[in-house]
C-alpha positions in Angstrom: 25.9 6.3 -36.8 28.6 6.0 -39.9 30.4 3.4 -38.2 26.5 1.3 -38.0 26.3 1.8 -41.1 29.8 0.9 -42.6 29.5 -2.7 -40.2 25.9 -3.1 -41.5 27.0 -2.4 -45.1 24.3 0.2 -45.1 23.8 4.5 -46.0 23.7 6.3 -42.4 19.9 7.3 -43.6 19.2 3.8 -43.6 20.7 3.4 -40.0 18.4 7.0 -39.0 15.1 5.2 -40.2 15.2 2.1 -38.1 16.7 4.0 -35.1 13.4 6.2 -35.8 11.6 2.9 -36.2 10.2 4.3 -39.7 8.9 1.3 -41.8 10.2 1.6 -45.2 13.3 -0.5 -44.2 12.6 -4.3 -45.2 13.3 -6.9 -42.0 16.7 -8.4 -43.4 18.0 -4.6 -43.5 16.7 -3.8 -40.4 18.0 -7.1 -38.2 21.7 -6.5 -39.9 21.1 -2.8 -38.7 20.1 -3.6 -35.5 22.4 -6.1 -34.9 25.4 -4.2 -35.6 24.1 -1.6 -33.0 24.1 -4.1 -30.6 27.5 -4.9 -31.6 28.9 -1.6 -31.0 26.9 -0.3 -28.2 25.0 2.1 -30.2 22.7 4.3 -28.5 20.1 7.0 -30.4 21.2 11.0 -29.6 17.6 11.1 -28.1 17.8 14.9 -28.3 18.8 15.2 -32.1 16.0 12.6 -32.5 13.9 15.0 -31.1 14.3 17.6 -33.4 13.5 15.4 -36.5 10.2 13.4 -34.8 9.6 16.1 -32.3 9.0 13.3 -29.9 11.5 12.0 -26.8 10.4 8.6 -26.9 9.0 9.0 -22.9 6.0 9.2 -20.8 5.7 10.7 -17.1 3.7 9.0 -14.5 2.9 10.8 -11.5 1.4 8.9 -8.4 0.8 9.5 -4.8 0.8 6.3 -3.3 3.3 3.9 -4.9 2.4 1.8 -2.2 -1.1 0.8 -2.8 -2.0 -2.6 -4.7 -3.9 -0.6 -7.3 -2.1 2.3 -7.8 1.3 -0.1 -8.3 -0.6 -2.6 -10.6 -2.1 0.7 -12.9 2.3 1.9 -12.9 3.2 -1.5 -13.9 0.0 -2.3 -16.5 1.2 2.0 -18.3 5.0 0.6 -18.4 3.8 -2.4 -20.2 1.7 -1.0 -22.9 4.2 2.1 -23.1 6.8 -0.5 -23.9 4.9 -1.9 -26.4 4.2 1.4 -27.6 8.3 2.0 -27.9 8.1 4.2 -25.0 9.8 4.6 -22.3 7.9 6.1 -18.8 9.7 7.5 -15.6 7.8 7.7 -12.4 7.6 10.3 -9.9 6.5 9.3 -6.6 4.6 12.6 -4.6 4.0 12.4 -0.9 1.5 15.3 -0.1 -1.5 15.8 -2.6 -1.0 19.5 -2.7 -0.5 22.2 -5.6 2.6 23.1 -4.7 4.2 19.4 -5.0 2.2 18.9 -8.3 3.7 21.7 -10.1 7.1 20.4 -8.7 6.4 16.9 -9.9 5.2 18.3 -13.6 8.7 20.4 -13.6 10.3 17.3 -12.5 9.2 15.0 -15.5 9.4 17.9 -17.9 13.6 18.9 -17.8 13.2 14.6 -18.0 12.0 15.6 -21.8 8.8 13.2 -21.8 6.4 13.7 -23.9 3.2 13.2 -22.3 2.1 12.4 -18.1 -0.2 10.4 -16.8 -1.5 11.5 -13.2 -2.6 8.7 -10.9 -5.9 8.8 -8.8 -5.7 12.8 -7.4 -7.8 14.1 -5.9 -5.8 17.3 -5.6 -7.4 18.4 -9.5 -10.7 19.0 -7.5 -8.6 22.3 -6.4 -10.1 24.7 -9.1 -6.9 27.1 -9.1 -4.8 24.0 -9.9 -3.8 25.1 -13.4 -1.5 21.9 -15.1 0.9 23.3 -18.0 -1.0 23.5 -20.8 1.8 22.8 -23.5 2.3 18.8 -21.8 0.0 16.1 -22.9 -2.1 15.0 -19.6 -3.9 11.7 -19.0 -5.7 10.8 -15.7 -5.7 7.6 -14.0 -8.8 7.5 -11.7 -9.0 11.1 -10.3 -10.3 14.0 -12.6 -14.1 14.2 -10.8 -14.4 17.5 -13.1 -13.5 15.7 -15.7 -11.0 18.7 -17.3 -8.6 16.1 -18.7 -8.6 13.3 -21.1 -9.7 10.7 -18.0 -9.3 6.8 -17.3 -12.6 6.5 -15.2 -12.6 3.1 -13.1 -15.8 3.2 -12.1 -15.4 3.0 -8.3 -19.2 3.8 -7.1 -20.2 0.6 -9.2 -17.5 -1.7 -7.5 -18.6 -0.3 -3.8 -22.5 -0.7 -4.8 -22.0 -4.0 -6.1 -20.2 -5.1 -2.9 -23.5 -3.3 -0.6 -25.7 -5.3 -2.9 -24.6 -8.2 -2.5 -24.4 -8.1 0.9 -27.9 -7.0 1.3 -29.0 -9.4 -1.1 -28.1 -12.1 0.9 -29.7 -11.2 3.8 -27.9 -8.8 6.0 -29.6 -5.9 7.6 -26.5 -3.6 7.2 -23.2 -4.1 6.1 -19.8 -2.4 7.5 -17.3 -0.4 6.2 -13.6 -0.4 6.8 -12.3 2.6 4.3 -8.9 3.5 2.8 -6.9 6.7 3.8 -9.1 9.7 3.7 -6.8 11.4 1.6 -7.5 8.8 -1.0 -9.4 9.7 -4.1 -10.5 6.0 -4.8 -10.9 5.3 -1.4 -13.3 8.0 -1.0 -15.6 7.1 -3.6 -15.7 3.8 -2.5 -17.4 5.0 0.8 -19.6 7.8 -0.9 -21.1 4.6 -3.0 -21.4 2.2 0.0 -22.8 4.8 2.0 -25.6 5.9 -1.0 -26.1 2.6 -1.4 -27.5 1.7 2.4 -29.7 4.6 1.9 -31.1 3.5 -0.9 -32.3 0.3 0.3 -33.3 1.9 3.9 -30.6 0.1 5.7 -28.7 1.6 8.5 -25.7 3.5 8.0 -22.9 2.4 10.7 -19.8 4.5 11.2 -17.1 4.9 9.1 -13.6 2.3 10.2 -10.5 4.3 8.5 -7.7 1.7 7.1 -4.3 2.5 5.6 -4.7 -0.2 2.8 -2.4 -2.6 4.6 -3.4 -5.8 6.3 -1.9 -4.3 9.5 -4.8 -1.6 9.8 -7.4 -3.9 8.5 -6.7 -6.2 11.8 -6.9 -3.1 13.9 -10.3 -2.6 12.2 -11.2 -6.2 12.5 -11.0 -6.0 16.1 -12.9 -3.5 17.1 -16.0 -5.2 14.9 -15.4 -8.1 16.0 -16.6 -7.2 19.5 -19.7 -6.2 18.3 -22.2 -8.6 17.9 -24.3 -6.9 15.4 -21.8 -6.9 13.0 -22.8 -9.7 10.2 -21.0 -8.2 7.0 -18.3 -5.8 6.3 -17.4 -4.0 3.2 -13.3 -3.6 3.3 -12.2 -1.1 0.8 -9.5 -3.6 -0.5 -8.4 -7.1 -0.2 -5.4 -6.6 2.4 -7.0 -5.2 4.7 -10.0 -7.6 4.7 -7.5 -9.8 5.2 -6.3 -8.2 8.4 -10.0 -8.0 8.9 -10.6 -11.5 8.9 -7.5 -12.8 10.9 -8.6 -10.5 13.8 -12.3 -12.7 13.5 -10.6 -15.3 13.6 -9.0 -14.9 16.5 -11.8 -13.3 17.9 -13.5 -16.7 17.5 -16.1 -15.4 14.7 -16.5 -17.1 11.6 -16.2 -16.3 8.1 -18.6 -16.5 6.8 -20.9 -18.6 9.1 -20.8 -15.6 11.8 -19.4 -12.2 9.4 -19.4 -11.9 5.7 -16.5 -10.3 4.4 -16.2 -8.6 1.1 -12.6 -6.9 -0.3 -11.4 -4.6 -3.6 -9.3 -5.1 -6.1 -9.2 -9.2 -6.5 -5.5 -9.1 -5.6 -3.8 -12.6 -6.5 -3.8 -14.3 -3.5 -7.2 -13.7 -2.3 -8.7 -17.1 -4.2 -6.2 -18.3 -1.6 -7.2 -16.6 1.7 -8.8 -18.7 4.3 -12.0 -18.7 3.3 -11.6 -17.9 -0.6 -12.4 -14.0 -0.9 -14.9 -12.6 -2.2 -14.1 -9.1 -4.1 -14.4 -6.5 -6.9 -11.7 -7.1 -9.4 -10.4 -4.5 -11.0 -8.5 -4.8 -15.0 -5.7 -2.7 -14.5 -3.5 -4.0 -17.4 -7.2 -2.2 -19.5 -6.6 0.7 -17.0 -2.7 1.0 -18.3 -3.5 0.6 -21.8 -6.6 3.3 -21.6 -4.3 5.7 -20.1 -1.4 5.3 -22.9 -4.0 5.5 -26.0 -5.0 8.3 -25.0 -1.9 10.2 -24.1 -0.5 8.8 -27.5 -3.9 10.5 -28.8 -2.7 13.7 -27.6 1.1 13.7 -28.8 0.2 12.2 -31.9 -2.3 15.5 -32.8 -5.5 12.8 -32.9 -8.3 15.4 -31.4 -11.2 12.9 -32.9 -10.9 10.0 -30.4 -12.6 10.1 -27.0 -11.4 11.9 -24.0 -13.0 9.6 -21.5 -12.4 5.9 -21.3 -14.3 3.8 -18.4 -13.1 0.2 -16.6 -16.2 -1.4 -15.3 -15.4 -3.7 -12.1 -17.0 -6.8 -11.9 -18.5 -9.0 -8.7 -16.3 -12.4 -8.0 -18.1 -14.1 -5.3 -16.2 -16.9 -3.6 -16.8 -18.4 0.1 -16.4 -15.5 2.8 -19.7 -14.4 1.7 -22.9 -16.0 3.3 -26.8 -15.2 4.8 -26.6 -14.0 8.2 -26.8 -16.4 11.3 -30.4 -17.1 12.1 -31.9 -14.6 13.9 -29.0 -12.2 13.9 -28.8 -9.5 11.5 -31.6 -10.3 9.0 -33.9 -7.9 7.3 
């Protein structure tokens, strides 16, 4: 720090407020500081600036499927507005959603010295002895159904009913599901919703397909319905593996949407580009990420007056793999 502040012609205490990014250090001061800590490699003891701000300058993000499109877009959507933020975030990937690797995963980030963690879609907090430390600001991403924690709700029943309705609306008697992982929190309440919805409106319930959120299972999915000729519209629970789903119609020699509708989840970027166009729920994940950094930075900061609950509505794109039903074939 004294050799910063003898290159930047400044007092050390100068040099210790913009590393702290205080703001009573005018810009000229500040660019000459910062410039000569670029020039000499100068990194901040983030320890020692621990003890003055009591922060670490890091956020934790815990996930259980890194691989999914939405769980991946929510990691990247908190890194961005944790940047902004001047925070850094370290993930930690967890394979089994079980209390033993969530304690392990908390322990984990902690000796990393973050200051707060943000747990993605688990449904392991539904465990009622699952006790998190209570010392760590926690935030969570699409999961807390008790609603225990300061909570990022995307509203997941909406997106599925939206889908049924639509569906419906247009004319199909039923409509098909081809569900994520059963282990899946957000996959779960996507079925719970497209199943509550067919009831609603007196339409048959078909069974359950079970997907793995990949384009692979989707096809697996795709043909077995596409044998069946009573199938007119099917609800995937994302946009890969309707995908899937509709390259096994295709193959199948059914088409979409003159013969099966097909609905996805998520709005991922290529599926304006699938052949037909898809329609889907889109979800706002960078709102998601953003949500889920205000209020951990609530929490560290001390601010008890903000909410503890902040909700992402989905909303309906409808594009061309969506149509009425042949005539005569699976009308209401």
């Amino acid at each position: 720090m004294a050799d910063v502040a003898a290159l930047a012609g400044v007092s050390s205490q100068t040099v210790s407020r913009v590393s702290n990014n205080r703001e009573n250090v005018d810009s000229t001061t500040r660019e000459k500081v910062l410039a000569a800590m670029r020039t000499l490699g100068y990194r901040p003891n983030t320890a020692a600036r621990a003890l003055v701000t009591g922060r670490f300058g890091a956020l934790g993000v815990i996930s259980f499927d890194l691989s999914a499109h939405g769980n991946a877009r929510t990691l990247g959507a908190i890194a961005d507005a944790a940047r902004e933020a001047d925070f850094s975030v370290n993930f930690m990937g967890v394979r089994a959603q079980t209390e033993a690797a969530v304690r392990r995963a908390f322990q984990h980030l902690m000796l990393q010295s973050v200051d707060g963690i943000v747990l993605v879609e688990s449904q392991i907090l539904d465990t009622p002895s699952l006790r998190l430390p209570p010392a760590m600001p926690v935030v969570v991403a699409d999961g807390d159904a008790g609603h225990r924690h300061p909570h990022v709700d995307f509203d997941q029943a909406l997106g599925a009913h939206s889908a049924v309705t639509h569906l419906l609306g247009l004319g199909h008697r039923t409509v098909w599901h081809v569900a994520g992982p059963r282990d899946s929190f957000a996959a779960r309440r996507r079925a719970e919703s497209w199943r509550a919805t067919l009831a609603a409106a007196g339409a048959p319930v078909p069974p359950v397909l079970y997907g793995e959120w990949t384009a692979a299972s989707g096809y697996l999915a795709g043909r077995e319905l596409a044998g069946r000729p009573d199938v007119t519209a099917v609800f995937a629970a994302n946009d890969q593996m309707a995908l899937g789903l509709m390259r096994a119609l295709h193959e199948a020699g059914r088409d979409v949407p003159g013969d099966v509708s097909v609905i996805g989840f998520d709005d991922t970027a290529e599926a304006a580009f699938f052949p037909p166009p898809l329609t889907t729920v889109r979800q706002d994940f960078d709102l998601v990420g953003r949500h889920c950094v205000a209020l951990l930075l609530a929490q560290i900061e001390g601010r008890t007056e903000g909410p503890r609950r902040m909700a992402v509505d989905p909303s309906l794109v409808v594009r061309a793999s969506t149509a009425p039903p042949p005539p005569g074939r699976g009308g209401t």
